[in-house]
N, C-alpha and C positions, 0 to 999 in steps of 0.2 A: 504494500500500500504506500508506500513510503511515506513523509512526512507530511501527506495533505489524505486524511484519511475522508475526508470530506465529499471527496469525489466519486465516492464509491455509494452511490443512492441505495443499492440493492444487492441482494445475492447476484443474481445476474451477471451486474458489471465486475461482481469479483470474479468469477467463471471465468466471464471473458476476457481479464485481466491476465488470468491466468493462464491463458490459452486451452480449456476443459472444456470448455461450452460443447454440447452435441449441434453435428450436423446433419443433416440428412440425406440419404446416398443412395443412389439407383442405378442396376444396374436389370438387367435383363430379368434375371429372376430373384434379383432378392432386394429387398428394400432393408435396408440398417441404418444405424447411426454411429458415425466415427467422432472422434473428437476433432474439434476446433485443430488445426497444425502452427496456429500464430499461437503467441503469446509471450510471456517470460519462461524461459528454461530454470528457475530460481524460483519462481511461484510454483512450478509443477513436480519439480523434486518437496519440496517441503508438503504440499497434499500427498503425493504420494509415501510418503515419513509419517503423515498422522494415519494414512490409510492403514499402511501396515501396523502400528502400534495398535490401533484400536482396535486390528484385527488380534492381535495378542493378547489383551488385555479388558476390551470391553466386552463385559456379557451379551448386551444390546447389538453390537456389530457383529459379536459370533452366532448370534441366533441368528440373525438376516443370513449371514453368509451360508449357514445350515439349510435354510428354507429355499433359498436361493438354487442350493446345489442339487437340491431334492426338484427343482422346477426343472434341472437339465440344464443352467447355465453354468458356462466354462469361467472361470477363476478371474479371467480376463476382462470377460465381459461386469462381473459381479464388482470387481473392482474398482472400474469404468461407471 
């Protein structure tokens, strides 16, 4: 955020800040969503640093990731 944290109205513009934001992606047979490829390379190791701790640590993120894997999504996408 840096020193003007002001700027950042909403979750949203922190996403996008980050370069996280989902986009949307077509291709012949599959419709998905990829992430955003802009952003800071510094904002997105640090989400991905709380992703994994709170996958280690938080009850709350471990059950999602459980429900999640029982729906048949891969690690990747769960994390995303």
């Amino acid at each position: 955020m840096g020193d003007s944290p002001e700027r950042l109205g909403n979750e949203a513009s922190f996403v996008a800040l980050c370069g996280v934001s989902p986009v949307e992606h077509f291709s012949r047979r599959h419709h998905f969503r990829r992430l955003h490829r802009g952003g800071r390379p510094a904002g997105q190791c640090r989400l991905h640093r709380i992703v994994q701790t709170r996958l280690r640590q938080d009850l709350r993120t471990q059950d999602y990731y459980a429900r999640r894997i029982k729906e048949g999504k891969a690690r990747r996408e769960i994390i995303r």
